[in-house]
Structure formats: structure tokens, C-alpha cells
DORO-404706 format. One line per 2 residues: number of its first residue (from 1); their letters; for each residue x, y, z of C-alpha. Coordinates in steps of 0.25 Angstrom, whole numbers, padded with zeros to 4 digits. Layout:
// residues N
NUM	a	X:Y:Z  ...;
This chain:
// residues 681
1	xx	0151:-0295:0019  0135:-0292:0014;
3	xx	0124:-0295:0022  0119:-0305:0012;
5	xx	0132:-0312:0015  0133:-0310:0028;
7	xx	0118:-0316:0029  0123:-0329:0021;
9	xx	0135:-0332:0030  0126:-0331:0042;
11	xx	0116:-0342:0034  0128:-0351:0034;
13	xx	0134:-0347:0046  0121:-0352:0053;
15	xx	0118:-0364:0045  0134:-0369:0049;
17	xx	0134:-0367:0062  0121:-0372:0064;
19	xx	0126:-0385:0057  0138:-0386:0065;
21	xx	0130:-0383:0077  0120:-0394:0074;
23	xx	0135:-0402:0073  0140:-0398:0086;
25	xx	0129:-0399:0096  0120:-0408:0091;
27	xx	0128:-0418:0083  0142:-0417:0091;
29	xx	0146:-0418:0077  0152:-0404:0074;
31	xx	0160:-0403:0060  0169:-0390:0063;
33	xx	0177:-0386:0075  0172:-0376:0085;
35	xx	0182:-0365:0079  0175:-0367:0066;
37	xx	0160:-0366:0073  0163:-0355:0080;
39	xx	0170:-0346:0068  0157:-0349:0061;
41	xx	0149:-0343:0074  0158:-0333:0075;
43	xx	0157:-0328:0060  0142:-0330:0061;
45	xx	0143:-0320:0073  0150:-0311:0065;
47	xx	0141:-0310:0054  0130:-0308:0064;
49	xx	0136:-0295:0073  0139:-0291:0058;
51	xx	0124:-0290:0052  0117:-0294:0062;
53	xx	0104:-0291:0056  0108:-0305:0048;
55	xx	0107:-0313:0060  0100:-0326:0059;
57	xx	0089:-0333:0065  0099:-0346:0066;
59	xx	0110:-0338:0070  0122:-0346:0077;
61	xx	0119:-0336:0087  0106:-0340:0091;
63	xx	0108:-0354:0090  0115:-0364:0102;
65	xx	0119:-0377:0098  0110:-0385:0090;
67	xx	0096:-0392:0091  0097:-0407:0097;
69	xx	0092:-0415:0086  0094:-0430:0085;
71	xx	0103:-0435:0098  0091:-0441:0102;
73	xx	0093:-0434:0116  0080:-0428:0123;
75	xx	0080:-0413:0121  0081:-0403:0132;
77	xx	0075:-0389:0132  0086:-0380:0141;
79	xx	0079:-0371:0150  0089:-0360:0148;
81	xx	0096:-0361:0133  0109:-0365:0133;
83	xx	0117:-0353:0125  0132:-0352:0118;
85	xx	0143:-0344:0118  0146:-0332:0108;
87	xx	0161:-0334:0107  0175:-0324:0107;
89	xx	0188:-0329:0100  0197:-0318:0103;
91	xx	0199:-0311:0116  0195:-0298:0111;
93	xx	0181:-0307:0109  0181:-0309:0125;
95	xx	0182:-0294:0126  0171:-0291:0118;
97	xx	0163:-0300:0125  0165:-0294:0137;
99	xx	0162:-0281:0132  0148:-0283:0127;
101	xx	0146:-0290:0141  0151:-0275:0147;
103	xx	0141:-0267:0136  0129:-0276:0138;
105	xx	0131:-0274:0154  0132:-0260:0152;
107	xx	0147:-0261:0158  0158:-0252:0159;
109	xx	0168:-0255:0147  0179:-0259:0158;
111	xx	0171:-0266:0167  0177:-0281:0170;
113	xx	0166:-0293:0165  0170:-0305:0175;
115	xx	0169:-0317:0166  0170:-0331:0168;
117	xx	0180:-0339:0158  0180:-0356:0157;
119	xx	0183:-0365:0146  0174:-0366:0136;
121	xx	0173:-0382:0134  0170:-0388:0121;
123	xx	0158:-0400:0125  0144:-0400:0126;
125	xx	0134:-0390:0132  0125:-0397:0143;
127	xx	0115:-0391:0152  0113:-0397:0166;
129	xx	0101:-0394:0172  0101:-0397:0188;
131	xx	0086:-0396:0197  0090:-0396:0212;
133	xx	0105:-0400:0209  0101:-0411:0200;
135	xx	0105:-0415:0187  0090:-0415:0179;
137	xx	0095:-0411:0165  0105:-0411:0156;
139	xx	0106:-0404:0140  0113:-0403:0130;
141	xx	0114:-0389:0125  0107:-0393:0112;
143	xx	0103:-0380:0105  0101:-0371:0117;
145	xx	0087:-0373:0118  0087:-0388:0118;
147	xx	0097:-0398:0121  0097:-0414:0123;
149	xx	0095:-0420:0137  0107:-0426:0142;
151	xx	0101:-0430:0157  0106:-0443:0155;
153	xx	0119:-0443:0150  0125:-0432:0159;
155	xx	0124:-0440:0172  0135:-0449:0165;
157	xx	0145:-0437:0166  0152:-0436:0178;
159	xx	0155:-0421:0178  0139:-0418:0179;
161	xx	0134:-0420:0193  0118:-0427:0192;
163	xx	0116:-0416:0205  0122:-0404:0208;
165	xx	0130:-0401:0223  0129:-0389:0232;
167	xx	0118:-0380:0232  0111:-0375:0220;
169	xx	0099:-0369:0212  0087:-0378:0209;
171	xx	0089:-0378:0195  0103:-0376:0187;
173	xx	0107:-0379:0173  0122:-0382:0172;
175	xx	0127:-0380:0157  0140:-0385:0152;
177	xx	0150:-0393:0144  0149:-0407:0143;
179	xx	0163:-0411:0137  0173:-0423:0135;
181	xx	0187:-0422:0142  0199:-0423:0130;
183	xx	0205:-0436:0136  0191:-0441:0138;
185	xx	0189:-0440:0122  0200:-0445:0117;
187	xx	0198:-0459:0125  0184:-0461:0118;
189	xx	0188:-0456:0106  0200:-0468:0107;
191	xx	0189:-0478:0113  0181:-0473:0102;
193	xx	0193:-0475:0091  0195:-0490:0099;
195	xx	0181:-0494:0094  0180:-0487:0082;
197	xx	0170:-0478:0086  0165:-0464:0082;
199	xx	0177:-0454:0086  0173:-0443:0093;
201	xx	0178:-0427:0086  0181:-0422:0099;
203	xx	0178:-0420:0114  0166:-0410:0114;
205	xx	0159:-0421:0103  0163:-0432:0111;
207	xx	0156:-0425:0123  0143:-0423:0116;
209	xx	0141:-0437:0108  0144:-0442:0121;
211	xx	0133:-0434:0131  0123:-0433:0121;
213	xx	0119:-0449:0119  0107:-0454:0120;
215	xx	0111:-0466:0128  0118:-0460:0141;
217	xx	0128:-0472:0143  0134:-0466:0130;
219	xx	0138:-0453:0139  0141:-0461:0151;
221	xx	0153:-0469:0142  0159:-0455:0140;
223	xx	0167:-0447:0148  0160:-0433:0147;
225	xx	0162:-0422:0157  0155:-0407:0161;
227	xx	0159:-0393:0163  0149:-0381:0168;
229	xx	0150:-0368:0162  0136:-0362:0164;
231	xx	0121:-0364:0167  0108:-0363:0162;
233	xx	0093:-0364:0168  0095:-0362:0184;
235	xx	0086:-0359:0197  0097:-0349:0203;
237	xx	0113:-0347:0202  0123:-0350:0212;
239	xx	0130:-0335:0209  0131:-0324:0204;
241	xx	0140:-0325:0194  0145:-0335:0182;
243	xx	0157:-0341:0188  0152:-0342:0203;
245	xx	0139:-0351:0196  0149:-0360:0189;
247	xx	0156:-0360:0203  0143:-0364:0208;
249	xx	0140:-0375:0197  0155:-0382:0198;
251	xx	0153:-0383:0216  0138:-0391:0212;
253	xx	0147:-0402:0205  0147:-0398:0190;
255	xx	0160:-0396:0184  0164:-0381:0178;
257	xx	0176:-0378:0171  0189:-0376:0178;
259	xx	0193:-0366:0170  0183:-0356:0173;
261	xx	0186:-0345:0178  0179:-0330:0183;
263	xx	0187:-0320:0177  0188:-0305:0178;
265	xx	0186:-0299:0163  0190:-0302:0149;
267	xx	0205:-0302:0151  0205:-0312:0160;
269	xx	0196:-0322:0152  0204:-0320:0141;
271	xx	0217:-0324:0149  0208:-0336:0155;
273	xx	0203:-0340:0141  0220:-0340:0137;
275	xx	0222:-0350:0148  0211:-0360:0144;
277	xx	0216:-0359:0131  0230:-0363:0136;
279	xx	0224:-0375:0144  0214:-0378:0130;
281	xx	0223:-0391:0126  0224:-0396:0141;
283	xx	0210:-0397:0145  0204:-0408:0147;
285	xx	0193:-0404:0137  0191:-0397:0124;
287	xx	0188:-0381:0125  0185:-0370:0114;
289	xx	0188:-0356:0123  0184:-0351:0135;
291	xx	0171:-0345:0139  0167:-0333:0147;
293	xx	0156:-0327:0155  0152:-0315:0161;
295	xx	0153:-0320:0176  0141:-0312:0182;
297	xx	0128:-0319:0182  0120:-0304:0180;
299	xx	0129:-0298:0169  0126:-0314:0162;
301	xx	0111:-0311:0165  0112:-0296:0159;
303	xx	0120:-0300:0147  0110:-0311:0141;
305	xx	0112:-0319:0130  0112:-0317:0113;
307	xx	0106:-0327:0105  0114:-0340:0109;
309	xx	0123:-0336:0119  0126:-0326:0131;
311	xx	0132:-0313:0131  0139:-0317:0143;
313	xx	0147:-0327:0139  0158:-0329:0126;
315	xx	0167:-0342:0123  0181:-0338:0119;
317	xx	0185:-0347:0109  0198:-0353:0106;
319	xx	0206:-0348:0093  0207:-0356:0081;
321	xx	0214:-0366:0076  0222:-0366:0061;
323	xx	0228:-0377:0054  0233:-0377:0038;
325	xx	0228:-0386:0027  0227:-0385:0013;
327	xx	0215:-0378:0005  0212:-0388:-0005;
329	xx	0199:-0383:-0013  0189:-0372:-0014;
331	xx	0174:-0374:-0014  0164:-0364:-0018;
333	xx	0149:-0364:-0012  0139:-0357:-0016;
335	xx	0129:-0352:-0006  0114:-0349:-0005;
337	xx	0116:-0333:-0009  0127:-0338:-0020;
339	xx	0139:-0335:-0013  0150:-0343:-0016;
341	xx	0159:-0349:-0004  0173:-0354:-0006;
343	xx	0174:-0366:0003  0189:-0370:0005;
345	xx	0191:-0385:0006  0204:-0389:0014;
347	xx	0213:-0401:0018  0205:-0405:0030;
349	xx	0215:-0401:0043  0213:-0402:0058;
351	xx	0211:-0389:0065  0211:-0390:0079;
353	xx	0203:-0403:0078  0196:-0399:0068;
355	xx	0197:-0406:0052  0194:-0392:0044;
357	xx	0192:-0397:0029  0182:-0382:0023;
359	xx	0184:-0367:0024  0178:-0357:0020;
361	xx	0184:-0346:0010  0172:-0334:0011;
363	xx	0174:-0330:-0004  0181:-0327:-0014;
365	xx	0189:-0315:-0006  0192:-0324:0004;
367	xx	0199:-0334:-0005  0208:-0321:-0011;
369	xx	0211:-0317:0001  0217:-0332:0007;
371	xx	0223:-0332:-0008  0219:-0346:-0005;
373	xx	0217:-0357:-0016  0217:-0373:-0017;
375	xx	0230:-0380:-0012  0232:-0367:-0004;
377	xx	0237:-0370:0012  0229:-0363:0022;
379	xx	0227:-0359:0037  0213:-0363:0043;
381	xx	0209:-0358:0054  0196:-0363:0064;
383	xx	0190:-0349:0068  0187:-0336:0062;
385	xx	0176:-0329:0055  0173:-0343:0046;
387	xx	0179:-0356:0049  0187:-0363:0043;
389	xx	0194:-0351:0038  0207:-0351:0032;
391	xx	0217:-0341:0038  0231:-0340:0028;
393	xx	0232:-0346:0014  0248:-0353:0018;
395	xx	0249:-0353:0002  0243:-0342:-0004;
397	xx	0257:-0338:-0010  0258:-0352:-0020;
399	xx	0256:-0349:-0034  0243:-0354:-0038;
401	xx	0231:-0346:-0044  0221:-0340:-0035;
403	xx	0209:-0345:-0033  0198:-0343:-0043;
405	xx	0184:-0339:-0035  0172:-0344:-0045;
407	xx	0165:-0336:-0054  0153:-0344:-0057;
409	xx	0145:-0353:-0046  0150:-0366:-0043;
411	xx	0134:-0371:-0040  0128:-0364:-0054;
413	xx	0138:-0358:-0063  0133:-0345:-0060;
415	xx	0141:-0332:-0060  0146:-0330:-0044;
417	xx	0150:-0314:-0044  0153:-0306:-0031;
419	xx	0144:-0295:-0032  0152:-0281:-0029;
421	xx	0155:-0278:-0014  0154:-0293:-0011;
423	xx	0166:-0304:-0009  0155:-0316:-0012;
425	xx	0154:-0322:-0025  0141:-0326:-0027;
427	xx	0132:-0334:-0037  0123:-0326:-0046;
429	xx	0115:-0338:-0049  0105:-0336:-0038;
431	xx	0093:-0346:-0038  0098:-0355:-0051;
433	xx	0110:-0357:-0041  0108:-0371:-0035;
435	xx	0119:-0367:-0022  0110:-0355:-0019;
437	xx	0096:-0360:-0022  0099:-0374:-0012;
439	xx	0105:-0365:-0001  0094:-0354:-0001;
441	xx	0083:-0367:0001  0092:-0373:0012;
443	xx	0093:-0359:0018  0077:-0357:0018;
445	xx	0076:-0370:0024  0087:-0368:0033;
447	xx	0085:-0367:0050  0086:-0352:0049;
449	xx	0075:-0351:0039  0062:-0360:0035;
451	xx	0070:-0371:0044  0066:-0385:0036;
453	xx	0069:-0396:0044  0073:-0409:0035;
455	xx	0075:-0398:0023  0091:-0396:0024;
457	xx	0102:-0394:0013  0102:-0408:0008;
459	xx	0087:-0409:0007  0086:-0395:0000;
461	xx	0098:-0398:-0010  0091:-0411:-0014;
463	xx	0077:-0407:-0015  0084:-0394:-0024;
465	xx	0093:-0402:-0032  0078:-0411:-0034;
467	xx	0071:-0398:-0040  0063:-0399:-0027;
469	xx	0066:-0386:-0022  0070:-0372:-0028;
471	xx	0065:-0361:-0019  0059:-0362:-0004;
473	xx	0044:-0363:-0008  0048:-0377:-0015;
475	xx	0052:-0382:0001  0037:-0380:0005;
477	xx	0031:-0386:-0009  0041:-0401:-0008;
479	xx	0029:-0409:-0001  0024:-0410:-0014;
481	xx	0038:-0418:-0016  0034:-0427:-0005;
483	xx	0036:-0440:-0014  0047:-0434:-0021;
485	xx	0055:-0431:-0008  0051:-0444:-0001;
487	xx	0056:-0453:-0016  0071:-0447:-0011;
489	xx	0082:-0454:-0003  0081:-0451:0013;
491	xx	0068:-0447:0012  0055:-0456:0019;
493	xx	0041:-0452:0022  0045:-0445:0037;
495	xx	0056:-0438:0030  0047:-0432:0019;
497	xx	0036:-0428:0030  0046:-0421:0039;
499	xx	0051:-0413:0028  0039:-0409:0022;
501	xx	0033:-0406:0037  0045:-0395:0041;
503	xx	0043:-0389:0027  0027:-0388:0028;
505	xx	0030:-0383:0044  0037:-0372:0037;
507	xx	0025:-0366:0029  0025:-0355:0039;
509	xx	0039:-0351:0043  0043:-0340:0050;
511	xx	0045:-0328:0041  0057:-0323:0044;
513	xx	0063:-0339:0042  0056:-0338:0030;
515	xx	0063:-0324:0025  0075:-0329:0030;
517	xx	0075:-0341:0024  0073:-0335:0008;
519	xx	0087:-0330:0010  0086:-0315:0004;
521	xx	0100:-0308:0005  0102:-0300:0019;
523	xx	0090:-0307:0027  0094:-0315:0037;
525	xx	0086:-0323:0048  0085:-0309:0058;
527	xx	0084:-0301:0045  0071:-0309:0041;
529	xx	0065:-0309:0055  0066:-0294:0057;
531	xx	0058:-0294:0042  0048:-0302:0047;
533	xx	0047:-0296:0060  0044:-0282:0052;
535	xx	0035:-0287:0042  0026:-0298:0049;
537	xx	0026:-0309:0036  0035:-0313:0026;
539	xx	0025:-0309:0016  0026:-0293:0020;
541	xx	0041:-0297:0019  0040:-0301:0006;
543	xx	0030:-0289:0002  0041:-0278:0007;
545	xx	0052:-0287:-0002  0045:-0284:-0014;
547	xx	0044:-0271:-0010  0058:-0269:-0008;
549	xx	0060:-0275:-0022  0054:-0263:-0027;
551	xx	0063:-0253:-0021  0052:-0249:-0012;
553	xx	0057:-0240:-0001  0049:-0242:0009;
555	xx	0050:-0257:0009  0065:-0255:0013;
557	xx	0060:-0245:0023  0052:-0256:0028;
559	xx	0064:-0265:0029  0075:-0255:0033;
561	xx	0066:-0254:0046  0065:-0266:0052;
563	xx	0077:-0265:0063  0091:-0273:0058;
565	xx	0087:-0272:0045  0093:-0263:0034;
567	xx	0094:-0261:0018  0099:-0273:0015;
569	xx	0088:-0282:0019  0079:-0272:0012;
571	xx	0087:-0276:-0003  0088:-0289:-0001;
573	xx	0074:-0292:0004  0071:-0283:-0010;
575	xx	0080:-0291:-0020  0074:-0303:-0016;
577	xx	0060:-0299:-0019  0065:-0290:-0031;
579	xx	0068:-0305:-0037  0055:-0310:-0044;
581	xx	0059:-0326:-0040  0062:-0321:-0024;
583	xx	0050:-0318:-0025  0043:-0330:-0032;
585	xx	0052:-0339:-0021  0044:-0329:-0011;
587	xx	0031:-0330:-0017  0031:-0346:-0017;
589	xx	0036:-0348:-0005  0026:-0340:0004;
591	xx	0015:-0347:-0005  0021:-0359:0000;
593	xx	0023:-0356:0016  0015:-0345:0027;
595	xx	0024:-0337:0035  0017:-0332:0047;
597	xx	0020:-0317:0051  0029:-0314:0062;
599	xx	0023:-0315:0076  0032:-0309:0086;
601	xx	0038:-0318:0096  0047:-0308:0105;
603	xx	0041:-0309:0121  0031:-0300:0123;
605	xx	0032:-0287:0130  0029:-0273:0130;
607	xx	0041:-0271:0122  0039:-0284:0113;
609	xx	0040:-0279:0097  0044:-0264:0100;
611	xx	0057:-0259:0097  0065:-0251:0106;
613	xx	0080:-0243:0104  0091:-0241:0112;
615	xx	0099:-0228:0109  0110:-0221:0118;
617	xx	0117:-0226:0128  0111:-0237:0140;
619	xx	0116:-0235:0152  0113:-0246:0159;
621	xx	0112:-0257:0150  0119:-0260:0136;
623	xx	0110:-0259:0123  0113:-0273:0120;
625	xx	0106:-0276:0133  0095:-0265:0131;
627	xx	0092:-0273:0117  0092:-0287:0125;
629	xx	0082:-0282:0135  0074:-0275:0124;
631	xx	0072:-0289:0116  0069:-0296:0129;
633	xx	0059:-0288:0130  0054:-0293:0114;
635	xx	0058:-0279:0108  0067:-0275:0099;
637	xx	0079:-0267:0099  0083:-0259:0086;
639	xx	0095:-0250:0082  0085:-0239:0077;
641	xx	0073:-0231:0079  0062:-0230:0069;
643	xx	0048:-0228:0070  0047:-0242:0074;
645	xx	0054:-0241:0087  0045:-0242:0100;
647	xx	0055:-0237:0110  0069:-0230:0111;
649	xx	0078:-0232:0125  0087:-0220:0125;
651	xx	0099:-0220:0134  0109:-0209:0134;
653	xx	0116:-0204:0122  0104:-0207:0113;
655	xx	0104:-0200:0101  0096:-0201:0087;
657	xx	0089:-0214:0090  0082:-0205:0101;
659	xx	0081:-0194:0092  0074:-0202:0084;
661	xx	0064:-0210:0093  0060:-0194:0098;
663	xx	0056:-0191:0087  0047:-0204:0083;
665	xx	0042:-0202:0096  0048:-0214:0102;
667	xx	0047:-0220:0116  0060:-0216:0121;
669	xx	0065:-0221:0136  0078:-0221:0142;
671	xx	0085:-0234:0148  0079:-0233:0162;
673	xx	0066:-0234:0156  0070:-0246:0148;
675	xx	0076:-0253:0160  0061:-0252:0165;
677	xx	0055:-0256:0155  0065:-0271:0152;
679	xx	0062:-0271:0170  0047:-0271:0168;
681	x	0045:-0279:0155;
């Protein structure tokens, strides 16, 4: 896979899951099973560990839930974020795990990692926050950050305690499950059937349309229930490690799972998860794995977290589930860069719950490789790297003729060629592609880029398909359409203000959003902030494109520099401005908008802007936990030294890094000196 594709299917990747996010934990409406969310997390996690330097701003993995939009419920601010879980699907997944916990702890490669193993429910997150043992608050987990109040309708669930018993701190967040028993379903789905009501998809929807009502007696009629498995904000902790604080929890009243236990190391969760796993269909409730923690409270502290979730804790994921079904049609879609997507449409079948009606073909190799064709019967499976994914062609040996992959573009009738080296097909029609010229608007307007709120697909598609809008500067000029917009269906005066409103509060948009947001091959949302970072404004950026255009050296110098950035960036950034109408499209935009240069918003320190190296070996710490206290300290950590770097820490073993930084006549101390220094900051 290229990068340019690679940076495409992270686009995707991060607009889906974001949808079915926004499905999920906002709507309680979700559209694909959880096997299918998580295979989309899961290859969006690959792509990342495999060009990291195309991580996004909206990344999966920076993301919790979603934002709490429309219930109508107060909002909360949670005092301490509510995070998720990285998750494992084989055991060799758990072993890694514990692994990285052994290196970042800086701990012998046989030494045990006592973990805590319970039952991962499938409900609804929810933060209990108790002042002096009493029930003051309760949130949803919303986004994270900010979740919907729920006061009210948890003192109508009888496994939540309004105050706590025993002794305990002053303050004390208790975060769970909120779920709905099997049986307890099934009897108001049939009460619901008896009245021809709404039916419910399953338990964990059931759950959360039942908590999160605005009128309480709605969630007083229904019979929820609540497990612990952690905490949040709190004044002090009952012990010392993970399971004796859940030990603590469950004697002040509140319900943990029985099925949690403390064990030893890996092999032992592993033989715990295989028990769950056995019990699964028994249970009174729905679960999707098992999850473990690392047991000591210090080692948690130590280990810290990633993005949106802690490195001290992984769900282990039940396996998939396959069912066969007939592929009955194969679509083609044509993306923002031209590539063309086989879509497979099957005859819908049930897949552990779940009606599975698309799936995806990749391309064209893909296809040769399944031998697959219309009327073929095949194996779908609800994990793997995409999802739904078809795992055997049952008649790939009937005679009938292969499947003919297009040679002209479905959306223009353009020629679609795989350029050499590359499995894609792609469209060469470029911008007189109606597929491609739609998709790159919605992308500039999308959340990850200029982030337009009121502009979405539909809107952009119709006001395209109006003449209204052809490249990204037409966006900022449609107030002069105001009469026009407001003489279509679905639009009123308020309607028309708002959209105009977000599109002029965007006449001075950050930067790298902006960068990002154009699409250029290769530049990704960390790829555009570590430009802007280096050059300050977005017109220096474009001032170094053109000179990269011209084959000027020192320009990709300039770009080969900056830390995480290679050659690539350097030709694409150059093809786009080497294209007289890129740079027209560049021209009229920023004669429309004002970006500001980059101010710096890292926490300030001594250390705040520099750049600083680990080389050789650490003996104390491990260098992902060097780098996490370099950061915290708002510096950054890079892989190299240049004439740029402020400091080198050199441990044992250190070689041509340390060569190098002698003879630049850089600061060089060893790792003692470096512990002084995160101590006294």
C-alpha cells in the first residue's frame, strides 16, 4: 500500500467510525455490530503503527464516544475524562500487552504483571460522582469530555446506592456499566410488540434509550441494572492496588462483576477469559470479551495513558462470527483521489445478530484473488482487517466468466488505469470528475479539516450539482447566494443565517486544517501541523511548494527536516504547486480567508519548543516513558539529531547519535541528569 493510499483509507476510516460513533453513543441507534466497529478500529490502528507520520487530527484514537447533541439532557463536564480501551483479539494480543507494560516499566522480560480480569459488559458507560458518600452526580460518558447529566434518572435504579456505606474518601467517582438483564429485554420487547410499539435492536440499546430520557419516569418503568469496573475523579483510594479498590467499592454498596478476578500473569487471564467465554450464552447479560488491568495502582500511575485510552488496560475481544449468503451484485465507487472501490452487494443474512447486506472487495486484486463473481456463494465473516469481509468463495469452481474490473470510470467515462507498482485503479479524470470534485469539497469541509457545521455531504452535493460550488473559495463566496439558497426546499431565514455564520467564523481557520483540508497526496492531519509548526503561516507553506515545484533542493531540504517527515511529502507538496489550477484554487482561496500563524500552545517550561534525543540504552526507565515525560514537559522528542536539536540524553551503548551531537556541540547529559531535570520542572 502507498502512502497516498494508505492517507485515503484513514480519511475514511475516520469519517465511518466517527458516523458509527455518533450512531452508537449518541443515538443508541448503531447500524453495524460491534465486530464490525471494531475491525474498522482495528484496521484504522494498523494503518497508523504502519505510517504513523499519517496520523490524523480526528484519529479514532483520539477520540471517545461522541459529542451529546440533541437528547435534550443537561451537559456535564467530567472532572477526570472518561477513556476507552485499545483492544486484543488473539491471545498472543494479551501477551503483547503485557510486554509493552514490562518495557515501559523498565521490567525484566520474565517478570509476572499481576493483572485484573472481568467481563467486559456490553451497556452504557456512566460516571457516578459521590461528595461525603452521597450520590451528587451522575453522566453519561458522552465524548469523554462531556457527557449528559443523569442525576435523576439513576435514583430509579435499584443497583445504584443514593449514598455509599462504610468508610470512605470525601470525594469519589464510581464509573461503570449501566445494562439491561437478557430476560428483562425480551419482556419489554414482547410488552412492546403487545402494543405495537418501537421494538428494541438489543439489550445495550434498550439500556441506553431507557437511562438517558428526559422525563425520569420513563427510566423508572424500566428495569436497568449496574455493574463497577473502575473510578474517576477521587479525594484518596481505599488501596493499593486495582482489585483491592474494586473490593472496596462493591463493600460501600455498589455492585462489581462476579466474575472478576486478580490473577497472576497473562496465562492465567487468558485461561479466565476461556472460562467467560464458556459461560457467554448463560449470563444474564450480554458481553463482547474480557478486560484486563494491570493490578498495581503505581505501575497504572507510571504507565499513563495514549490518546483515548490507558496503557494499562486492553479488552480482549470475542472472535467472529460467519454465516454464508449469496453475492448478488458488484458496485463500483469512485473516491475523492479517483480510486475505484468495488462494493459487493449480498443477500442480507443474520451474523450473530446482526443483518449484513454490503462488503467490501478492496480492488481489483482482491476480486481475482476470491475468484468471486455475481451469483457466486460466499463466507462473511464479522472481523478482520475490513469488515464485512468475505473469507472463501464456496463457488469459485462453476463455470462462469470472470469478473470484468472497469476500464473507464463509472462517474465520468474517463479512462481508470493502475499506475505501475500500484493494485488501485484509478480515474484519470481528476477535477472534470464529478466523484472526485464532490468528495474533495466535503473532505475540506469535513470535522478533520475547515469543519463547517450545516455544510455536509447532501448540502455540498446539491449546491455542486447547482453550479454553486466548484473549488473551496466558492464556500466562502455563497453569501452572495443568500436569496438563492434560502428560494430552495428545507431552507428558512435561520437556516440560511446559520449556514452563512459557520462559513464566515471560518475566514480564519487554523492552518494546518486548512493544509489538511485541500487534500494534497501524502499530507495528512499530523503531516500538515508539523508543516505549519516549521513554517509559521500557510503562506510560507505555499511560497516553499512552489519552490519545490521548481526542483529546488534546498526547499526539499527544508521539508526533509522537519522530524517525521520524509521525501514524499516533499513530491507531493511539489506536484500540487507544479499544477498551474492548484495553484489558482490556492490563490483564490486565501484571497477569500486569513489564516493566523501558528502560535504555540504546548505548557510552558524550560523545556517548552526544544527538542531533545534519547540514544543508547536507559536504565531506569524505558524510552517510551523518557519521550512521555519529555512531552509533558511541552518538548519534543525526535528519532534524529540535526543542527536543530537542543539536547541529547545518552545512556549507555550510545553510538552515532552521540557522535554526532559532540560534534555540533550539543548539550549532552546522561539519564541521571535527566531524572533531575523532569523532578525539578
Amino acid at each position: 500500500m502507498t502512502e497516498a493510499d494508505a492517507a485515503n483509507e484513514l480519511m475514511r476510516l475516520a469519517k465511518q467510525i466517527a458516523h458509527h460513533n455518533k450512531r452508537y453513543h449518541a443515538e443508541d441507534t448503531p447500524e453495524i455490530s460491534d465486530a464490525e466497529y471494531d475491525a474498522l478500529v482495528r484496521r484504522n490502528n494498523d494503518l497508523e503503527a504502519a505510517f504513523p507520520h499519517l496520523v490524523r487530527s480526528d484519529s479514532p484514537n483520539k477520540l471517545v464516544g461522541a459529542a451529546v447533541d440533541g437528547s435534550g439532557l443537561k451537559k456535564i463536564t467530567h472532572a477526570k475524562r472518561m477513556m476507552s480501551l485499545d483492544n486484543a483479539f488473539e491471545a498472543q494480543d494479551v501477551h503483547d500487552f503485557v510486554a509493552r507494560v514490562r518495557r515501559f516499566l523498565n521490567l525484566g522480560s520474565d517478570a509476572d504483571v499481576a493483572l485484573t480480569a472481568e467481563d467486559k459488559i456490553d451497556g452504557l458507560s456512566l460516571s457516578l460522582r459521590y461528595e461525603k458518600g452521597q450520590l451528587v452526580q451522575a453522566a453519561t460518558r458522552g465524548d469523554g469530555s462531556v457527557g449528559e447529566d443523569v442525576t435523576a434518572n439513576v435514583a430509579y435504579i435499584s443497583d445504584i446506592p443514593q449514598r455509599l456505606s462504610g468508610d470512605f474518601p470525601d470525594i469519589f467517582e464510581i464509573r461503570g456499566e449501566v445494562y439491561m438483564a437478557k430476560s428483562d429485554f425480551a419482556a419489554i420487547n414482547e410488552a412492546q410488540k403487545a402494543k405495537d410499539g418501537k421494538l428494541f435492536a438489543n439489550p445495550r440499546n434498550a439500556a441506553a434509550g431507557s437511562l438517558r430520557q428526559k422525563d425520569a419516569k420513563v427510566t423508572a418503568s424500566r428495569p436497568l441494572r449496574f455493574l463497577a469496573h473502575g473510578w474517576g475523579e477521587v479525594s484518596g483510594l481505599p488501596a493499593e492496588t486495582q482489585s483491592g479498590v474494586m473490593a472496596a467499592i462493591q463493600a460501600w454498596g455498589v455492585p462489581v462483576s462476579p466474575l472478576l478476578v486478580r490473577v497472576a500473569h497473562s496465562d492465567e487471564a487468558l485461561a479466565h477469559y476461556a472460562d467467560i467465554e464458556r459461560q457467554r450464552a448463560d449470563l444474564p447479560y450480554d458481553i463482547d470479551g474480557v478486560v484486563y488491568k494491570v493490578d498495581r495502582l503505581e505501575w497504572q500511575e507510571r504507565l499513563g495513558f495514549v490518546a483515548k485510552s490507558p496503557r494499562w488496560a486492553i479488552a480482549h475481544k470475542f472472535p467472529a462470527e460467519q454465516a454464508e449468503t449469496t453475492l448478488e451484485l458488484i458496485d463500483i465507487q469512485v473516491g475523492r483521489t479517483g480510486k475505484l472501490t468495488p462494493v459487493g452487494r449480498l443477500t442480507p443474512v443474520t451474523v450473530g445478530g446482526v443483518v449484513v447486506s454490503n462488503v467490501t472487495l478492496h480492488n481489483r486484486d482482491e476480486i481475482a484473488r476470491l475468484g468471486v463473481r455475481p451469483g457466486d456463494r460466499i463466507v462473511v465473516q464479522r472481523a478482520g482487517d475490513v469488515i464485512p469481509q468475505i473469507v472463501e468463495n464456496l463457488t469459485r469452481d462453476a463455470e462462469r466468466l470472470p469478473y470484468a474490473f472497469p476500464v473507464q470510470c463509472p462517474e465520468c467515462g474517463s479512462e481508470a488505469v493502475a499506475e505501475e507498482g500500484e493494485v488501485d485503479v484509478r480515474c484519470t479524470g481528476g477535477l472534470i470528475c464529478p466523484a472526485q470534485r464532490v468528495q474533495r469539497l466535503i473532505h475540506f469541509v469535513s470535522r478533520g479539516a475547515l469543519d463547517i457545521e450545516g455544510l455536509g455531504e447532501k448540502t455540498i452535493q446539491e449546491f455542486f450539482d447547482l453550479g454553486w460550488l466548484e473549488s473551496p473559495a466558492d464556500i466562502f463566496r455563497l453569501r452572495t447566494r443568500r436569496a438563492d439558497i434560502l428560494s430552495r426546499d428545507g431552507w428558512q431565514d435561520k437556516s440560511v443565517d446559520n449556514l452563512l455564520a459557520a462559513i464566515d467564523a471560518k475566514r480564519t481557520p487554523d492552518g494546518a486544517k486548512l493544509l489538511f483540508g485541500l487534500g494534497i497526496r501524502h499530507i495528512g492531519a499530523v503531516t500538515a501541523r508539523d508543516l505549519f509548526k516549521a513554517f509559521g503561516t500557510v503562506q510560507d507553506i505555499g511560497k516553499v511548494g512552489l519552490r519545490l515545484a521548481q526542483s529546488d533542493e534546498a526547499a526539499v531540504a527544508d521539508i526533509t527536516a522537519i522530524d517525521g517527515v520524509g521525501g514524499a511529502v516533499a513530491e507531493a507538496l511539489g506536484d500540487f504547486f507544479h499544477e498551474p489550477h492548484n495553484v489558482s484554487v490556492w490563490d483564490d482561496l486565501l484571497n477569500e480567508i486569513a489564516p493566523p500563524a501558528y502560535v504555540s500552545n504546548v505548557r510552558e517550561s524550560a523545556w517548552t519548543g526544544k527538542t531533545i534525543v534519547f540514544t543508547g540504552k536507559l536504565e531506569t526507565m524505558s524510552r517510551d516513558e523518557a519521550k512521555s515525560q519529555a512531552e509533558a514537559l511541552g518538548a519534543k522528542s525526535a528519532g534524529s539529531v540535526s543542527a536543530k536539536t537542543d539536547l541529547v540524553v545518552a545512556g549507555p551503548g550510545a553510538g552515532s547519535k552521540l557522535k554526532q551531537a559532540t560534534a555540533l556541540g550539543i548539550q549532552v547529559i546522561d539519564e541521571a541528569a535527566w531524572a533531575r531535570i523532569v523532578q525539578s520542572a
